[in-house]
C-alpha positions in Angstrom: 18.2 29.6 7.7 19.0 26.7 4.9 16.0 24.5 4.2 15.9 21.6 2.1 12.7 21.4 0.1 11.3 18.2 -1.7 11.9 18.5 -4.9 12.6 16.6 -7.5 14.6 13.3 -7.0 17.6 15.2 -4.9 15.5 18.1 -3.3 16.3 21.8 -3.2 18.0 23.6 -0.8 17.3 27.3 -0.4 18.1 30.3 2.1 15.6 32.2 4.1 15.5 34.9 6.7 16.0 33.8 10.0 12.7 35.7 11.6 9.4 34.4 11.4 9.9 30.9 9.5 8.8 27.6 10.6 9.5 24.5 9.3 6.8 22.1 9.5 7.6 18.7 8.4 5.7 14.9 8.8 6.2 12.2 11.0 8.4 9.4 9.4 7.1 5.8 10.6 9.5 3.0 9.4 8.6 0.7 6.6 7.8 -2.5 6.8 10.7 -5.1 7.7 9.7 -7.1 5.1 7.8 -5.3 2.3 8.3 -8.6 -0.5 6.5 -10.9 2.6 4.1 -8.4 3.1 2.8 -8.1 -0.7 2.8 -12.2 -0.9 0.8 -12.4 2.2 -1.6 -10.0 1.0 -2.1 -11.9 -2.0 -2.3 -15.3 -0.7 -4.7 -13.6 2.3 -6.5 -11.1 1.2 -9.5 -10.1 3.4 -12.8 -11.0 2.2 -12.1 -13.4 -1.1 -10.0 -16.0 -1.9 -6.3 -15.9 -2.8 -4.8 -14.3 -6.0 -4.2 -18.2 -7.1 -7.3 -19.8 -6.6 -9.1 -17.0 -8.1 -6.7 -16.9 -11.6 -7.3 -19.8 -13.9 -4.1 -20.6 -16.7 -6.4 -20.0 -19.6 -7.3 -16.8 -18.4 -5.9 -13.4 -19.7 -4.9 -10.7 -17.1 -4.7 -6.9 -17.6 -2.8 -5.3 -15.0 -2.7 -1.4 -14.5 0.1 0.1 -13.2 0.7 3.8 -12.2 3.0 6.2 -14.4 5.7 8.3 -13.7 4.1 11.0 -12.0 3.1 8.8 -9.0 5.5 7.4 -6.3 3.7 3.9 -6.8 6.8 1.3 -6.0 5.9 -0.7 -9.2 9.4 -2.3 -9.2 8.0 -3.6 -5.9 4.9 -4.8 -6.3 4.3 -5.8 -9.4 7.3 -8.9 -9.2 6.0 -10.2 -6.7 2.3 -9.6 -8.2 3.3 -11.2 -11.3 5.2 -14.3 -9.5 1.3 -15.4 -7.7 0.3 -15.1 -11.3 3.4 -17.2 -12.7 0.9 -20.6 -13.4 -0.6 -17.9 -16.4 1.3 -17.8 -19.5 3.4 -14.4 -20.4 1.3 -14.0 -23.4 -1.7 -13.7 -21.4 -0.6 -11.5 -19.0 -0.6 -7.3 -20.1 0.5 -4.7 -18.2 -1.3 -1.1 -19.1 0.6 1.9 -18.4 -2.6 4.3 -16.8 -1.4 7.9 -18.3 -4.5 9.5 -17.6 -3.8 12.7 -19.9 -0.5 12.5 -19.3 2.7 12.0 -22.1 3.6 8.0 -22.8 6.5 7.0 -20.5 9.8 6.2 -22.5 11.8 2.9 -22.7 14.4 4.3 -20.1 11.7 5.5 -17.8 9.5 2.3 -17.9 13.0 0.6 -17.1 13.4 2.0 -14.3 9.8 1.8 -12.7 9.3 -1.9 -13.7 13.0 -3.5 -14.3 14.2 -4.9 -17.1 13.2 -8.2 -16.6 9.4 -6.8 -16.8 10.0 -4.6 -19.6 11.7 -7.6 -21.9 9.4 -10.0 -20.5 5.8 -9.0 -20.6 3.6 -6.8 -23.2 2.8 -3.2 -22.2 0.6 -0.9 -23.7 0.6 2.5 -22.5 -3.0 3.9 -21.9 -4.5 6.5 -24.9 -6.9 8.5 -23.0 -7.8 10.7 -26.1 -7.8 8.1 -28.5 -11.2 6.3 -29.1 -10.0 3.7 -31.0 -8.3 2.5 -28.3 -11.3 2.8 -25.5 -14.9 0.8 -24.9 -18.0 3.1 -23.8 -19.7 1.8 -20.7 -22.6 4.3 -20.3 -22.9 7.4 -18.3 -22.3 7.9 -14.3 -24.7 8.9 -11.9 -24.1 12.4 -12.6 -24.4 12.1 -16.6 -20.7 11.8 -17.5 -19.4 9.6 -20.3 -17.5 6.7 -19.0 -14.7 5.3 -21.6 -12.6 2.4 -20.5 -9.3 1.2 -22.1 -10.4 -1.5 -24.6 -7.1 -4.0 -23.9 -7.9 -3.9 -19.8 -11.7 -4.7 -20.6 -11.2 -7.4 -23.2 -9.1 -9.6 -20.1 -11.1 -11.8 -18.5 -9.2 -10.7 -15.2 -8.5 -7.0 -14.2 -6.2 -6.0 -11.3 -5.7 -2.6 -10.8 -2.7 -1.2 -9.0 -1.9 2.2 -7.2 -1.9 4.7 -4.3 -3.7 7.4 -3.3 -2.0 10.8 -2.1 -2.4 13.8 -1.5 -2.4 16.6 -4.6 -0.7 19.8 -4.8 -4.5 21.5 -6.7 -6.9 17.9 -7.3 -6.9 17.5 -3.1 -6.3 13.9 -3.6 -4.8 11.7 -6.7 -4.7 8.1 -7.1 -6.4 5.2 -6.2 -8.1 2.2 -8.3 
């Protein structure tokens, strides 16, 4: 039996005995028709608070986190039409932060192609340096005693938005989230 695996971007196909194998896979349920409407609604109705507008002033800066590489977070998506509610702030005010966790800094070619060039040439980014301090603010301790370091740029903004998914993970259980 031939069985494509997801791997990678293209998958990998490999051969297995015919006896005893069962291939499990998930239901698909179709996107939205509209994904662009769907962000803008959310952000000009969100439940609970006012829109993304009203609560953005000009003079305010904005740190927006974005997921890296490792994530399938459509940040060529969302963060257009994220940044076009936010379009009555000035460029220079607005910073996207790459959130690496632990992991390596994302190149030029790869930020290119999760963001678009227009993002990339157009706004600051600073990808996120978990290990170094200089670069972190200390907030205190959790509930359960652990050190809680921040990056410094995202809590110097007088607005934070945080973006992301949560999935499932291969060894954490789940990964992701704000």
């Amino acid at each position: 039996m031939r069985v494509k695996l997801a791997y990678g971007k293209e998958g990998l196909w490999v051969e297995l005995p015919d006896e005893n194998v069962t291939v499990v896979e998930p239901k698909f349920v179709s996107g939205l028709p509209d994904e662009e409407a769907a962000i803008r609604q959310a952000l000009r109705e969100p439940l609970g608070m006012p829109p993304l507008r009203e609560l953005v002033r000009p003079t305010d800066t904005v740190a927006i986190a974005f997921s890296d590489i490792t994530r399938p977070m459509p940040n060529d998506r969302v963060l257009p039409v994220l940044l076009e509610e936010l379009s009555h702030v000035p460029r220079e005010n607005i910073v996207l932060i790459n959130a690496l966790g632990v992991h390596r800094r994302n190149t030029e070619e790869e930020l290119m192609g999760m963001l678009g060039r227009e993002i990339v040439e157009g706004y600051r980014i600073v990808q996120h340096a978990a290990q170094d301090e200089g670069e972190l603010v200390y907030l205190g301790r959790s509930s359960f005693g652990h050190p809680i370091w921040v990056n410094r740029t995202y809590m110097e903004a007088s607005v934070r938005i945080l973006t992301g998914l949560i999935e499932p993970h291969f060894f954490a259980g789940f990964s992701g989230g704000p």
